[in-house]
N, CA, C and O atoms as a CHARMM CRD file, in Angstrom:
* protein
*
  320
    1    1 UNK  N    -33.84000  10.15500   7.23100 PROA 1      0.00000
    2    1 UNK  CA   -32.47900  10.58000   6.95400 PROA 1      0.00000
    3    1 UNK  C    -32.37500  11.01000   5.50300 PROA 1      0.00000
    4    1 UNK  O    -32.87800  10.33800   4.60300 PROA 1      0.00000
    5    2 UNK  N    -31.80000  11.99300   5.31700 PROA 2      0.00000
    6    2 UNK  CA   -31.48600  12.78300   3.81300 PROA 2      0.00000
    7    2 UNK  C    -30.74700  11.46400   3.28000 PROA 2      0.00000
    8    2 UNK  O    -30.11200  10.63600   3.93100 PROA 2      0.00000
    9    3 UNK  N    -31.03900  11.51500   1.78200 PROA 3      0.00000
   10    3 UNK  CA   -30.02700  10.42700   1.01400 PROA 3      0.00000
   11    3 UNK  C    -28.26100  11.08000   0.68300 PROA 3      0.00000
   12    3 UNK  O    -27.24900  10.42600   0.43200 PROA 3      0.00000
   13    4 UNK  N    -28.40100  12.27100   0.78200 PROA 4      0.00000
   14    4 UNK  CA   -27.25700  13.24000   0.46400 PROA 4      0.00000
   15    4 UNK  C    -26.28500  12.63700   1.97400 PROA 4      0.00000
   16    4 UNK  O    -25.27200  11.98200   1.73100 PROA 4      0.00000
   17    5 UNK  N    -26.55800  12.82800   3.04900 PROA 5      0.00000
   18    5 UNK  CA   -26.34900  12.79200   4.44900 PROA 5      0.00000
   19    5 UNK  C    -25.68500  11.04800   4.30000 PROA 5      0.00000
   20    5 UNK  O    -24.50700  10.71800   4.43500 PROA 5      0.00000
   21    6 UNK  N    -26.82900  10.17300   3.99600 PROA 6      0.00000
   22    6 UNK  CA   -26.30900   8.73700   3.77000 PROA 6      0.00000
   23    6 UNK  C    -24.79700   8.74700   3.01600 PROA 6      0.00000
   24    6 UNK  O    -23.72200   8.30200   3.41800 PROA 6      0.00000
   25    7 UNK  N    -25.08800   9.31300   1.98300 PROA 7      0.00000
   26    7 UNK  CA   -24.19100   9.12800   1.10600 PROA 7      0.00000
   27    7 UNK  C    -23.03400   9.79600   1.42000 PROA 7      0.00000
   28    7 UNK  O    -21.91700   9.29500   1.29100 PROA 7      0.00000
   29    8 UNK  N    -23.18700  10.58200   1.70700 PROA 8      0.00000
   30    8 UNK  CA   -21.66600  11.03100   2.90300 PROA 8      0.00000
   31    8 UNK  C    -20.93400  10.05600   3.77400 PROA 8      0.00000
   32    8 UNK  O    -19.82700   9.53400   3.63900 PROA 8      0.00000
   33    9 UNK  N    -22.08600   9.92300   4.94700 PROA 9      0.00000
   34    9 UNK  CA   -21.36200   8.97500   5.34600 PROA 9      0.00000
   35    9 UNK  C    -21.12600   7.92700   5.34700 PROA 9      0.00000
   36    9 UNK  O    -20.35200   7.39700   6.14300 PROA 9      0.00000
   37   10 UNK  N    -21.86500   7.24200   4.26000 PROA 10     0.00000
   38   10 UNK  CA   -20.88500   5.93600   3.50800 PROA 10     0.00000
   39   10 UNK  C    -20.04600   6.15700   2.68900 PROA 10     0.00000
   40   10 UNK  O    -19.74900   5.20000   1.97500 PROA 10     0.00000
   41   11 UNK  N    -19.49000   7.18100   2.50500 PROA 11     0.00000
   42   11 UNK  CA   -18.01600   7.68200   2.04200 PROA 11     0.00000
   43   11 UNK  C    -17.46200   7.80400   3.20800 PROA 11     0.00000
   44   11 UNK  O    -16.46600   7.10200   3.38400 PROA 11     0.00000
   45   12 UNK  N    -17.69300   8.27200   3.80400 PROA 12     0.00000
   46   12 UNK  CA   -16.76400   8.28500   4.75400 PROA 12     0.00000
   47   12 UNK  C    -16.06000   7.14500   5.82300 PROA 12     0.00000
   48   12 UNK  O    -14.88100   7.02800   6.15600 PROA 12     0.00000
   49   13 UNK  N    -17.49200   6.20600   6.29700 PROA 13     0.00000
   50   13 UNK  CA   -17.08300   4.94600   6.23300 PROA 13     0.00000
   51   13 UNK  C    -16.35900   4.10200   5.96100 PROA 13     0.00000
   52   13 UNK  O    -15.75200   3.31600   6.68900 PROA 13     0.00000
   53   14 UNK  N    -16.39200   4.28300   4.24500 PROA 14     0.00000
   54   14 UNK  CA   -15.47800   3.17800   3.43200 PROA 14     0.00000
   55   14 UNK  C    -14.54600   3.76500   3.54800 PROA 14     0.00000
   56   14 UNK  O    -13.66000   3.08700   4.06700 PROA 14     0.00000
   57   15 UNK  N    -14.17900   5.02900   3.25300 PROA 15     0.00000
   58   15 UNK  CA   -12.67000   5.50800   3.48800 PROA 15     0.00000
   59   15 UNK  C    -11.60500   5.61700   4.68400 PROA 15     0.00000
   60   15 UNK  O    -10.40500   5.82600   4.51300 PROA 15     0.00000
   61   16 UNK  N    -12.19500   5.45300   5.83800 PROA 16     0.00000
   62   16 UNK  CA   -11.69300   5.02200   7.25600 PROA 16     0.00000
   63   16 UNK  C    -11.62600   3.26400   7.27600 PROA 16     0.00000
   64   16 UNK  O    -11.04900   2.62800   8.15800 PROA 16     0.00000
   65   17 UNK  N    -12.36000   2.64500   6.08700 PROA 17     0.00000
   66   17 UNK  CA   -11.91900   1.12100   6.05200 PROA 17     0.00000
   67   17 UNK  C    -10.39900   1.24500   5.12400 PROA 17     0.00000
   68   17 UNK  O     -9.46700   0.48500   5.38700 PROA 17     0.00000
   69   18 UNK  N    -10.27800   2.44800   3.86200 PROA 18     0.00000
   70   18 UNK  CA    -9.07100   1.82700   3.20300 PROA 18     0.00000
   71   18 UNK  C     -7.93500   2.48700   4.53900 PROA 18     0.00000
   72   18 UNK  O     -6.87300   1.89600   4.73600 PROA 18     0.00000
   73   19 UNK  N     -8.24800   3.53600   5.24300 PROA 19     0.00000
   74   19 UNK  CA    -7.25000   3.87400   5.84100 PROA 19     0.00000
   75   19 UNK  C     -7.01100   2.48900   6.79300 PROA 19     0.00000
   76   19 UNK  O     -6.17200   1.64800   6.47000 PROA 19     0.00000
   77   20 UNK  N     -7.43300   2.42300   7.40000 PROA 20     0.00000
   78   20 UNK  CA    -7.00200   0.99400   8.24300 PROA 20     0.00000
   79   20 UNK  C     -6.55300   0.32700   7.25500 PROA 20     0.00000
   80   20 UNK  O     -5.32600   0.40500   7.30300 PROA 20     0.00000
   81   21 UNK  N     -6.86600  -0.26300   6.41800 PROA 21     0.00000
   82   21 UNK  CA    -6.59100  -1.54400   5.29700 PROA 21     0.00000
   83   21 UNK  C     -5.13500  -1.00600   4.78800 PROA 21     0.00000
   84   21 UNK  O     -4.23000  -1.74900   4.40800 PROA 21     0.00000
   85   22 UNK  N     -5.05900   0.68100   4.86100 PROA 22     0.00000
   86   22 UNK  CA    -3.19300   0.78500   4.02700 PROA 22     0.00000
   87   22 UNK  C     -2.55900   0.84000   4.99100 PROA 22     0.00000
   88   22 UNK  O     -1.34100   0.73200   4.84600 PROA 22     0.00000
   89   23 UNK  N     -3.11000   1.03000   6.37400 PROA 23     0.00000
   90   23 UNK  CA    -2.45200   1.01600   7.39700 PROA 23     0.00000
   91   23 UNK  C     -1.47000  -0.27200   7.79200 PROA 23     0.00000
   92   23 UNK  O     -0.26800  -0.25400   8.05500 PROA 23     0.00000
   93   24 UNK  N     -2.40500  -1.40400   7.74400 PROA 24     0.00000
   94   24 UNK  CA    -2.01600  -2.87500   7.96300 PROA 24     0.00000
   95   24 UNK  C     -0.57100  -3.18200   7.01600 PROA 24     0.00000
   96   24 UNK  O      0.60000  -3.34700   7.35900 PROA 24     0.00000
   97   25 UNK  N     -1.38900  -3.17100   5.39700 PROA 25     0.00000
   98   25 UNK  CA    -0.31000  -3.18900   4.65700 PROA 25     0.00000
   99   25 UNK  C      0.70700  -2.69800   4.91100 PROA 25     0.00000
  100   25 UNK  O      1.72400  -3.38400   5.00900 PROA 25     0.00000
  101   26 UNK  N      0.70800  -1.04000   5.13200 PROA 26     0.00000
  102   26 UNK  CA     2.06800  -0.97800   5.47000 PROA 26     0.00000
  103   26 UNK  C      2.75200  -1.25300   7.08800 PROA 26     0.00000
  104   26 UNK  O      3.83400  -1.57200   7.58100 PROA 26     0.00000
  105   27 UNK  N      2.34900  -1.15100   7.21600 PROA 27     0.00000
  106   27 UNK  CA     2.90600  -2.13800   8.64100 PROA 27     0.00000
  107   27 UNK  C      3.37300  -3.91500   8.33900 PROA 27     0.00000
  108   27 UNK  O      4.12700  -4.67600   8.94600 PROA 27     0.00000
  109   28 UNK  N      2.72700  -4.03700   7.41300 PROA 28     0.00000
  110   28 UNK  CA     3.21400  -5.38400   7.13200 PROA 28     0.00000
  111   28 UNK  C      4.92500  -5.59900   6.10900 PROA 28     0.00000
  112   28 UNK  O      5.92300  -6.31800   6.14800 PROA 28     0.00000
  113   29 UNK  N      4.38400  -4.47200   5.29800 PROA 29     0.00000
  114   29 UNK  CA     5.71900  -4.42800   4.66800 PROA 29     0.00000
  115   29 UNK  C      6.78000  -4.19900   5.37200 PROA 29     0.00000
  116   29 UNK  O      7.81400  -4.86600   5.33100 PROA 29     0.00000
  117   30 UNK  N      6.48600  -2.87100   6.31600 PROA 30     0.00000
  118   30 UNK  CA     7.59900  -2.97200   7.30400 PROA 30     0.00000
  119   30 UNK  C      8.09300  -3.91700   7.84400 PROA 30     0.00000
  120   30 UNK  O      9.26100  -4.29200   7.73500 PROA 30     0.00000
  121   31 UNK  N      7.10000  -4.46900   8.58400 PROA 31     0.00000
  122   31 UNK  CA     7.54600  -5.74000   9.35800 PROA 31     0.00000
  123   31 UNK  C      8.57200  -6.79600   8.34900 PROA 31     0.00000
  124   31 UNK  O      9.62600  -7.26100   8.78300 PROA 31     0.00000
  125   32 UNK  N      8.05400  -7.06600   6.95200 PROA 32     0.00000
  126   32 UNK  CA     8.90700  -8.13600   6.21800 PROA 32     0.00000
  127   32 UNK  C     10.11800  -7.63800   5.71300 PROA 32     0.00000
  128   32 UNK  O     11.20900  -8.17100   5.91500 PROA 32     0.00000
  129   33 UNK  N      9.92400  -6.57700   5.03100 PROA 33     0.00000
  130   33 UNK  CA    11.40000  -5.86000   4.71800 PROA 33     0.00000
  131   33 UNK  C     12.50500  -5.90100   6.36700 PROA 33     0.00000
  132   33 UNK  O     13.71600  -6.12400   6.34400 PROA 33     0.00000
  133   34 UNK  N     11.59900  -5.59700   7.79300 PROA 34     0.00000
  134   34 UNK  CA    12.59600  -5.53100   8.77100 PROA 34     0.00000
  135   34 UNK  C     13.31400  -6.86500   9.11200 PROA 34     0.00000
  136   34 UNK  O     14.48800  -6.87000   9.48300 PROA 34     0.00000
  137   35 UNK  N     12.58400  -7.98600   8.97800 PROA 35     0.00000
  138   35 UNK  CA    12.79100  -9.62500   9.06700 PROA 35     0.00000
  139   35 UNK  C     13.68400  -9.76000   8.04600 PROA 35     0.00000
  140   35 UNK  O     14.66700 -10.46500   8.27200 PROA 35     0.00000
  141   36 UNK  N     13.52400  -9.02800   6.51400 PROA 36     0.00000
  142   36 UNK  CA    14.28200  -9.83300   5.53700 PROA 36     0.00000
  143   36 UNK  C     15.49500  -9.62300   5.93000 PROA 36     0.00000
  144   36 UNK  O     16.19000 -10.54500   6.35700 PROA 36     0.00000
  145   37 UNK  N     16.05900  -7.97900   5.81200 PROA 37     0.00000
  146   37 UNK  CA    17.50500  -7.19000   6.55200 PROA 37     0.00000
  147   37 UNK  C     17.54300  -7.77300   7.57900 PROA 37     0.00000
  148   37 UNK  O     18.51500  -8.50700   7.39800 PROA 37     0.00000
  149   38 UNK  N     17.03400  -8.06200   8.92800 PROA 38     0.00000
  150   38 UNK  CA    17.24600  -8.99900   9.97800 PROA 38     0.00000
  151   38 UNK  C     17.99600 -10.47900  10.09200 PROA 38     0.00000
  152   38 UNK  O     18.52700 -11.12700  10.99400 PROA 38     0.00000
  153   39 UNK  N     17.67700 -10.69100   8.32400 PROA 39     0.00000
  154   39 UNK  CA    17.67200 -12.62400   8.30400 PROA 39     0.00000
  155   39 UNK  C     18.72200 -12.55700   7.02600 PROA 39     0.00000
  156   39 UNK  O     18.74100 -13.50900   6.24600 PROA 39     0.00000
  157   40 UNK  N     19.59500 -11.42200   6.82000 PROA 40     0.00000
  158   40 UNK  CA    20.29700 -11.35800   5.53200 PROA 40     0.00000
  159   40 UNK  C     20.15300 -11.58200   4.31400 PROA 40     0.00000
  160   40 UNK  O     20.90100 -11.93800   3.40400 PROA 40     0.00000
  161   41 UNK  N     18.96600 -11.29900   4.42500 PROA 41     0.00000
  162   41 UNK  CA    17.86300 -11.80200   2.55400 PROA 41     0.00000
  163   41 UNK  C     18.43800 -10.64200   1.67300 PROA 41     0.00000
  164   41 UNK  O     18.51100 -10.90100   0.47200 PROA 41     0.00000
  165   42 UNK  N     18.76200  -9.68900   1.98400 PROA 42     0.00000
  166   42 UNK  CA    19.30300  -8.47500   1.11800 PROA 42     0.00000
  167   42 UNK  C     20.70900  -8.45900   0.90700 PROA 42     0.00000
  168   42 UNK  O     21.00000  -7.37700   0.39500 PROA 42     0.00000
  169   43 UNK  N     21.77700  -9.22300   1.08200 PROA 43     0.00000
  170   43 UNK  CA    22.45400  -9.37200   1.36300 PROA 43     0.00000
  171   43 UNK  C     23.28200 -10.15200  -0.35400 PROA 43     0.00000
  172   43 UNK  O     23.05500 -11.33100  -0.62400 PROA 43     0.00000
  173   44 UNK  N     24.07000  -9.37900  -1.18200 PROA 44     0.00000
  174   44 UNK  CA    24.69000  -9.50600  -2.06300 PROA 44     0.00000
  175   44 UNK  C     26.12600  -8.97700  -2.19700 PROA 44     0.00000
  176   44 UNK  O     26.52800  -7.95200  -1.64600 PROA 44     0.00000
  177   45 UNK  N     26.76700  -9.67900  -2.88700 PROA 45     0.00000
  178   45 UNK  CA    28.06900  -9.51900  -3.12500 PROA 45     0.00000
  179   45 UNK  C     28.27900  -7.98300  -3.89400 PROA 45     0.00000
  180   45 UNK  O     27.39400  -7.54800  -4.63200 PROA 45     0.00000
  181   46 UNK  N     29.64500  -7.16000  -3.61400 PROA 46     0.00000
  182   46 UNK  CA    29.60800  -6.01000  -3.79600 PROA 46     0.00000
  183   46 UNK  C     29.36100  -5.30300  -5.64300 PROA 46     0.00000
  184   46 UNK  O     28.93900  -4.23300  -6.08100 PROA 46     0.00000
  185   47 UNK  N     29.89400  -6.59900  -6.28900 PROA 47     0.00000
  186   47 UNK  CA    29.81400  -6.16900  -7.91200 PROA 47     0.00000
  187   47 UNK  C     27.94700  -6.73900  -8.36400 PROA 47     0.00000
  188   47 UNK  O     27.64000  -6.37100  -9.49800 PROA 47     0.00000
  189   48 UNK  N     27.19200  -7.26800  -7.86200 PROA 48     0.00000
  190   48 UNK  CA    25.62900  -7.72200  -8.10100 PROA 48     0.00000
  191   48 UNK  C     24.84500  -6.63900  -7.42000 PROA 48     0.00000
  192   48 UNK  O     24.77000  -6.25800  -6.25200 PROA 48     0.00000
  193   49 UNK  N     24.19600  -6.21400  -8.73500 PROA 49     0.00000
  194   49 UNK  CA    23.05100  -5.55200  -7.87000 PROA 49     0.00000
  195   49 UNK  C     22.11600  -5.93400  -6.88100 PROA 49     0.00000
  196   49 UNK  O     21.84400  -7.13400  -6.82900 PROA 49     0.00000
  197   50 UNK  N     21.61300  -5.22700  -6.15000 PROA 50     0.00000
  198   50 UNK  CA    20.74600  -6.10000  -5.40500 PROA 50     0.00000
  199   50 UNK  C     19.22600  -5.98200  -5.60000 PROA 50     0.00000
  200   50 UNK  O     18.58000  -5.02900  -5.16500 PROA 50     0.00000
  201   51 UNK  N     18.74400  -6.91600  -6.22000 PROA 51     0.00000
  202   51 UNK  CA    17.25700  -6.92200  -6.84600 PROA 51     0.00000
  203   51 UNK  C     16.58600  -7.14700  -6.01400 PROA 51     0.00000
  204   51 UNK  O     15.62000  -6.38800  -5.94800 PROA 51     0.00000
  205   52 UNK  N     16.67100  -8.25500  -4.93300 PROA 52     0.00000
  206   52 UNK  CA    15.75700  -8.82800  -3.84600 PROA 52     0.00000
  207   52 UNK  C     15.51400  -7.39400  -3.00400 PROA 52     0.00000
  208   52 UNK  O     14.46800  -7.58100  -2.38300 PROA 52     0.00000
  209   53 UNK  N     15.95700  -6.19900  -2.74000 PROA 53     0.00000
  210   53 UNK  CA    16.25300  -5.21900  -2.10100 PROA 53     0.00000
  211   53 UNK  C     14.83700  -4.65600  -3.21200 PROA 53     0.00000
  212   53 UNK  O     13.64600  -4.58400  -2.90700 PROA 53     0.00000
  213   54 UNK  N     15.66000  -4.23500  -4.86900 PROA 54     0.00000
  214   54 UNK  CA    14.75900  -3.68200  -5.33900 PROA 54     0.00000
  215   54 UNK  C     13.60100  -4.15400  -5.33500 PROA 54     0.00000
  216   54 UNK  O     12.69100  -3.39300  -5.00700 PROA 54     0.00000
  217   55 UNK  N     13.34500  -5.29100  -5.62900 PROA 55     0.00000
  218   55 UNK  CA    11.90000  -5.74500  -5.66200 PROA 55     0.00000
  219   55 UNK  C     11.24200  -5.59000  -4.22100 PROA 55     0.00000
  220   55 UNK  O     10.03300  -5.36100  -4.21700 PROA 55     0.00000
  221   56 UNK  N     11.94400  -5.69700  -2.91200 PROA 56     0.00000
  222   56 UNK  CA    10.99800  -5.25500  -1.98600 PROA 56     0.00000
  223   56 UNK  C     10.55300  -3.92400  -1.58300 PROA 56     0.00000
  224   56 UNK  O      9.72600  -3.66400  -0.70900 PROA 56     0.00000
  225   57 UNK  N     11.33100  -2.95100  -2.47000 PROA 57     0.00000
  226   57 UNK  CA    10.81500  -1.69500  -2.90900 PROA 57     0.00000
  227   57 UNK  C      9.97900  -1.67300  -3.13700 PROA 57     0.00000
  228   57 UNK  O      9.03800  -1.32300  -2.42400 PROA 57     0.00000
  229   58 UNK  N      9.93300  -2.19600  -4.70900 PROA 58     0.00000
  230   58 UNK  CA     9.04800  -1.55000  -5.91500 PROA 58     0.00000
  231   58 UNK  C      7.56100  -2.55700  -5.98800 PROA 58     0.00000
  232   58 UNK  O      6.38100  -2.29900  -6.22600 PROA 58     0.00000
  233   59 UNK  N      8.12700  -3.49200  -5.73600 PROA 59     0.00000
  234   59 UNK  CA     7.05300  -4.37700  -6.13100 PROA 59     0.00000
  235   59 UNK  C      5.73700  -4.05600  -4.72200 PROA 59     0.00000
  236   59 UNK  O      4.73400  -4.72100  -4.97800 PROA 59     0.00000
  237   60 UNK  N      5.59400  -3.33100  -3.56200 PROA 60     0.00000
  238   60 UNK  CA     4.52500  -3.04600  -3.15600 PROA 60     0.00000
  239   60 UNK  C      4.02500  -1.68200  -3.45300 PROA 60     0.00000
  240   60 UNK  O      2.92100  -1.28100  -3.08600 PROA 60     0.00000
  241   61 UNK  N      5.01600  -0.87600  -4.23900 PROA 61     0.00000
  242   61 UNK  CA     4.60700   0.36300  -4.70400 PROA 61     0.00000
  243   61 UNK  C      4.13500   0.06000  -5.97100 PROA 61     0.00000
  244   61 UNK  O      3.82000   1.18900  -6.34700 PROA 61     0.00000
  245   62 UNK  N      3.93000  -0.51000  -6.67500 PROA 62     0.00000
  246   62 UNK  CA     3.41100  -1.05400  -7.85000 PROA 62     0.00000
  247   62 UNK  C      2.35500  -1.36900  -7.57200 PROA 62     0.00000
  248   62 UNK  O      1.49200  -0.87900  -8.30000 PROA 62     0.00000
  249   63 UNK  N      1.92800  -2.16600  -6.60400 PROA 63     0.00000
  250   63 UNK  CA     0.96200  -3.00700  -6.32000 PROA 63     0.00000
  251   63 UNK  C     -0.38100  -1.38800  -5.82400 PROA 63     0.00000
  252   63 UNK  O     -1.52200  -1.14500  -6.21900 PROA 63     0.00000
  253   64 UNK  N      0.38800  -0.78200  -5.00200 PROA 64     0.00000
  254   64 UNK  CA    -0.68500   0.28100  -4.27100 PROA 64     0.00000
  255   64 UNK  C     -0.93400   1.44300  -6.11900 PROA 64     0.00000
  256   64 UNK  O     -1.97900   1.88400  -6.59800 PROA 64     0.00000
  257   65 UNK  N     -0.15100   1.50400  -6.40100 PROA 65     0.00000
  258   65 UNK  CA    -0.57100   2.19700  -7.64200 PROA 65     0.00000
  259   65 UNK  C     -1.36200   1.48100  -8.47800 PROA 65     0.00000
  260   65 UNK  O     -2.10900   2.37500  -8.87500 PROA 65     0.00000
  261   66 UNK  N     -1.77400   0.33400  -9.10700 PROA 66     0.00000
  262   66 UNK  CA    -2.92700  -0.51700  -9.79200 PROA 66     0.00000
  263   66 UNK  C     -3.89900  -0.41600  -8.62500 PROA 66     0.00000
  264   66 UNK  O     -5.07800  -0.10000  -8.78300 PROA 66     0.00000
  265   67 UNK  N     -3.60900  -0.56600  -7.99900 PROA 67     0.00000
  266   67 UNK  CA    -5.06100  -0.26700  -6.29700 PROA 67     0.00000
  267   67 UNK  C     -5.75100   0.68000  -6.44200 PROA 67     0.00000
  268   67 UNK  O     -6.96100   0.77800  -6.64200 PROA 67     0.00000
  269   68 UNK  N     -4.80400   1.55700  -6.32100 PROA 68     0.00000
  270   68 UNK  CA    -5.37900   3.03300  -6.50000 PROA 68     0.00000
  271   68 UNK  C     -5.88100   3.27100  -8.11800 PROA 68     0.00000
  272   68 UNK  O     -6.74700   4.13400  -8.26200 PROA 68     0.00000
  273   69 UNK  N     -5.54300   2.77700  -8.98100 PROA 69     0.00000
  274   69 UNK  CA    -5.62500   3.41600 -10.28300 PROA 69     0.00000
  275   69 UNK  C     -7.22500   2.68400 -10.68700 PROA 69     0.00000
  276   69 UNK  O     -8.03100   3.16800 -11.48200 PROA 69     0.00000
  277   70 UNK  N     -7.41200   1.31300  -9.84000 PROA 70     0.00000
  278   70 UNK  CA    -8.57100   0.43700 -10.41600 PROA 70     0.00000
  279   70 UNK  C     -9.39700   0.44500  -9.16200 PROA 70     0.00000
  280   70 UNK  O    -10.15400  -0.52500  -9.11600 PROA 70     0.00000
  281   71 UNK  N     -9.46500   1.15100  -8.26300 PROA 71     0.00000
  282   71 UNK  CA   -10.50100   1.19900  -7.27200 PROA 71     0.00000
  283   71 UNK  C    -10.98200   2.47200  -7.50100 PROA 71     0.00000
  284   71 UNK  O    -10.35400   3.49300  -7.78000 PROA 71     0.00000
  285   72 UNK  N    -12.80000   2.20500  -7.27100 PROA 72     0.00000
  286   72 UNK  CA   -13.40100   3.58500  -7.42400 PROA 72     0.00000
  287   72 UNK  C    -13.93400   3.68100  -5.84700 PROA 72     0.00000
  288   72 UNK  O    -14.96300   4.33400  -5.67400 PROA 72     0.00000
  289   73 UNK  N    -13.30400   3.07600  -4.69400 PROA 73     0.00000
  290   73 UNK  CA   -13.19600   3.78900  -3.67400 PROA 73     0.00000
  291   73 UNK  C    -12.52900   4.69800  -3.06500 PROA 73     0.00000
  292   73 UNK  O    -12.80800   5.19100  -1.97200 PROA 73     0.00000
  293   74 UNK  N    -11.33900   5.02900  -3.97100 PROA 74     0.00000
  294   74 UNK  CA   -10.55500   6.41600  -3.55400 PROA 74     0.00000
  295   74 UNK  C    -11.46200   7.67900  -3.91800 PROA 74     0.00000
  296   74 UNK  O    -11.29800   8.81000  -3.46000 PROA 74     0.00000
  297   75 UNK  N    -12.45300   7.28300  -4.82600 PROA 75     0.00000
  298   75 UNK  CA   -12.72500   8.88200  -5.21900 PROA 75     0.00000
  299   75 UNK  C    -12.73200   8.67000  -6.51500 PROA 75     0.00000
  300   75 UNK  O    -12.21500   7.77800  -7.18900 PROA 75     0.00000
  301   76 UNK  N    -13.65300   9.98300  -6.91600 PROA 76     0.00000
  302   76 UNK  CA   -13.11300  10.46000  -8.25900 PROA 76     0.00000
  303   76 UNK  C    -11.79200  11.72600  -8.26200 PROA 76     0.00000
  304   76 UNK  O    -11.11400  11.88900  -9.27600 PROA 76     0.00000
  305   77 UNK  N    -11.57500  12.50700  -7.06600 PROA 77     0.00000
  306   77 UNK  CA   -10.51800  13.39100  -7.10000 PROA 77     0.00000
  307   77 UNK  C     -9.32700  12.53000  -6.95400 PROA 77     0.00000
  308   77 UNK  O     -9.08000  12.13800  -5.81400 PROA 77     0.00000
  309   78 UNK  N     -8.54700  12.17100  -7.91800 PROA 78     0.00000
  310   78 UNK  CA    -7.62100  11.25700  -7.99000 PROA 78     0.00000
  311   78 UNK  C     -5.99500  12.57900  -8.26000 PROA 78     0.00000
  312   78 UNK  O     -6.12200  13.66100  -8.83300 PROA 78     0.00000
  313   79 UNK  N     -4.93200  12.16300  -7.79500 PROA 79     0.00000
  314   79 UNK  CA    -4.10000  13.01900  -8.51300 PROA 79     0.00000
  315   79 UNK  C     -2.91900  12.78100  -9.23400 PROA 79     0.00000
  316   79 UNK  O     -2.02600  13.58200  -9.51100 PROA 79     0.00000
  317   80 UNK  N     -3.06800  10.97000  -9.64800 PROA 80     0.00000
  318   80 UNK  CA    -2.25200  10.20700 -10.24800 PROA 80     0.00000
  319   80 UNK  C     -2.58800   9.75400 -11.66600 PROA 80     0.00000
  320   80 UNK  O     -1.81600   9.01300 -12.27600 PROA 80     0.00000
């Protein structure tokens, strides 16, 4: 087997593992953000912002951006 050929498709490999792996995640977030709104966790009085809301925003989009920024399994063609 060519080493060029290998090396392909252990790129390609690993990258059908992060797709499953962001897949889960986000399916998971869904799922907890749908439970939290389900179970009135978002749920604040009209003059309070609602942070528990923001943070279940931001705080897994944060998380996938250090992922992406410190894994050298995305690639080197990065566009962030």
């Amino acid at each position: 087997m060519n080493f060029a050929t290998n090396s392909v498709t252990n790129s390609v490999t690993n990258n059908a593992g992060y797709g499953r792996l962001t897949g889960v995640l986000i399916a998971a977030w869904f799922i907890f953000a749908l439970s939290a709104s389900a179970l009135h966790l978002f749920k604040t009085d009209p003059d309070v912002p609602p942070l528990a809301m923001g943070l279940a925003v931001l705080i897994p989009l944060v998380v996938f951006l250090l992922w992406f920024r410190t894994s050298a399994g995305f690639g080197s063609s990065r566009c962030l």
